[in-house]
Structure formats: C-alpha cells, structure tokens
C-alpha positions as CSV (number, residue, x, y, z in Angstrom):
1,X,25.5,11.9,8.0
2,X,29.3,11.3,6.8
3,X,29.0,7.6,7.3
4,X,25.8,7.3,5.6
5,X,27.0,9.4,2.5
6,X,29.8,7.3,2.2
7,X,27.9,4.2,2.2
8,X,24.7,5.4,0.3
9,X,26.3,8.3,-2.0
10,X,27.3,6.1,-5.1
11,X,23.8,4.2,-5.6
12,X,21.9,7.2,-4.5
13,X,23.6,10.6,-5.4
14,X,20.0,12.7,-5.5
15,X,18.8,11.4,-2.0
16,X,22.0,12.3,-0.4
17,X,22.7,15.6,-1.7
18,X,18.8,16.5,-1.0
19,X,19.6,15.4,2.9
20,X,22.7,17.3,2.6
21,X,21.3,20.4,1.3
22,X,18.2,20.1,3.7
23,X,19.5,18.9,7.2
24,X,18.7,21.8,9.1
25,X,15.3,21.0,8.3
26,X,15.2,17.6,8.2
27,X,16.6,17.4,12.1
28,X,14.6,19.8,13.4
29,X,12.4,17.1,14.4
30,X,15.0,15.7,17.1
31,X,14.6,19.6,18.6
32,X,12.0,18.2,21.0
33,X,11.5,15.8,23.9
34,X,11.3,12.2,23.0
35,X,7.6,12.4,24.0
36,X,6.4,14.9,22.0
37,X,8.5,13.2,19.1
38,X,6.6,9.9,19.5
39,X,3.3,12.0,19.2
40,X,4.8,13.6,15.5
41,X,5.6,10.6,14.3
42,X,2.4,8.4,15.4
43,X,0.4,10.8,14.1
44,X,0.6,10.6,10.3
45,X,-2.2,9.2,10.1
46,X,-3.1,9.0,6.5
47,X,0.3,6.7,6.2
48,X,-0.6,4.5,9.1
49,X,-3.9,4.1,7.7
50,X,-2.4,3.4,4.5
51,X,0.2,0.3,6.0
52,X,-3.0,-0.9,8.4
53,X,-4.8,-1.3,5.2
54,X,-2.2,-3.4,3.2
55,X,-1.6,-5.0,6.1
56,X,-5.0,-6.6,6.8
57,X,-5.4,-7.3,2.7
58,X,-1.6,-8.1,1.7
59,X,-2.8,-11.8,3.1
60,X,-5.2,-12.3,0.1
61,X,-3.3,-13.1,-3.3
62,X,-6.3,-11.9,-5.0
63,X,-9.8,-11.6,-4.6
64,X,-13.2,-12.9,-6.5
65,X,-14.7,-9.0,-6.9
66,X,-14.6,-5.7,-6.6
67,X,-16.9,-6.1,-3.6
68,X,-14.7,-8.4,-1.8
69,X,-11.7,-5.7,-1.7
70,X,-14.1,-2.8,-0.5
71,X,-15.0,-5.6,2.1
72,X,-12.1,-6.2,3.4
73,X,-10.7,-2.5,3.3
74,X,-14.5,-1.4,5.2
75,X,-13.1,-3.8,7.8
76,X,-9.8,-2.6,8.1
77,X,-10.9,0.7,8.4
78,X,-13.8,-0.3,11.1
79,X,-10.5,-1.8,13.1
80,X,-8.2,0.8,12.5
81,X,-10.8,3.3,13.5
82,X,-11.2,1.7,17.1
83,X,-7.2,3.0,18.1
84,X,-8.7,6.9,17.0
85,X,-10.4,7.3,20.2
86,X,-7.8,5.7,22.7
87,X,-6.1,8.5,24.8
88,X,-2.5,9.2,24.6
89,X,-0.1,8.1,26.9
90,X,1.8,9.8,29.1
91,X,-0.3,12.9,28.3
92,X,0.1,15.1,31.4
93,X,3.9,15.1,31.0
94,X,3.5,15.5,27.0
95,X,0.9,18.8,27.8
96,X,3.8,20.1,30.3
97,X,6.2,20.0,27.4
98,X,4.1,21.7,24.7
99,X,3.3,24.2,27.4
100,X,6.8,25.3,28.3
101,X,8.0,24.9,24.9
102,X,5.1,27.3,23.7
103,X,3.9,29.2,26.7
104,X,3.6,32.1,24.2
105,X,1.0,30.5,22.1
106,X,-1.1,28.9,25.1
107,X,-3.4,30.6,27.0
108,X,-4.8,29.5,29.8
C-alpha cells in the first residue's frame, strides 16, 4: 500500500486515502483460499455481463437502428447466457473449503 500511495497519492489524493481509511475491509477478500476467491470474483455477474456486452458490440462504430443494437445485445446476451449453466470447477475441493470455513452455518 506504501509503494502505491507514493506513486498514485499526488494525481489521486481521494482514492488513496479512501483505501487507506478502508483496508481492513477492502483485504478481507484475500482472507480466503484462492479457490473460493476465484468464485467471488467470477461471480459479479451483472459486471461481466456488462463487459460481455460491450465486448460483442464495441466492434460496430455505429448502427442503422434502434433495432439493430437490441439485436445485437439479444445476442450477446443468448451467448453469455450459455456459460450460466456450466458447472464450477474444482467444486468438491471449493464445497470442502466453505464447509470448514463455516461448519457453523452448514447443516448437513
């Protein structure tokens, strides 16, 4: 955090104090296994959707109608929406984690 405060500090003042102030929250995230982390961070899934879409229309400059972007966003979304129903990887040793890191909450 000290060498990116030093570096970032003077063009942005307001980011790095809010990261200062906040770090016990902000790294609470790297509290659990690398597994389990992968699944947090894939799993935002309004802002993958979101950079899925501009990915598969960032290739058109511009397009003739209103019809041709809700097109082209339908059929994003019909693409996108083939990855929802994949299973997870790794899952059995992802379930062991959650279950030892929350045995209290689980029951079996």
């Amino acid at each position: 955090m000290a060498d990116f405060a030093d570096r970032w500090e003077s063009k942005y003042p307001y980011a790095v104090r809010s990261w200062k102030e906040n770090w016990d929250e902000l790294t609470v995230f790297y509290d659990f296994p690398l597994e389990i982390r992968r699944i947090i961070y894939t799993t935002n899934i309004i802002e993958n959707m979101n950079g899925k879409i501009r990915k598969y229309t960032k290739n058109k400059l511009s397009f003739p109608s209103d019809d041709a972007v809700l097109k082209s966003v339908y059929l994003a979304l019909r693409e996108i929406s083939k990855k929802w129903t994949m299973p997870i990887h790794n899952w059995g040793i992802i379930l062991n984690q959650f279950l030892t890191l929350f045995e209290k909450r689980v029951q079996l």
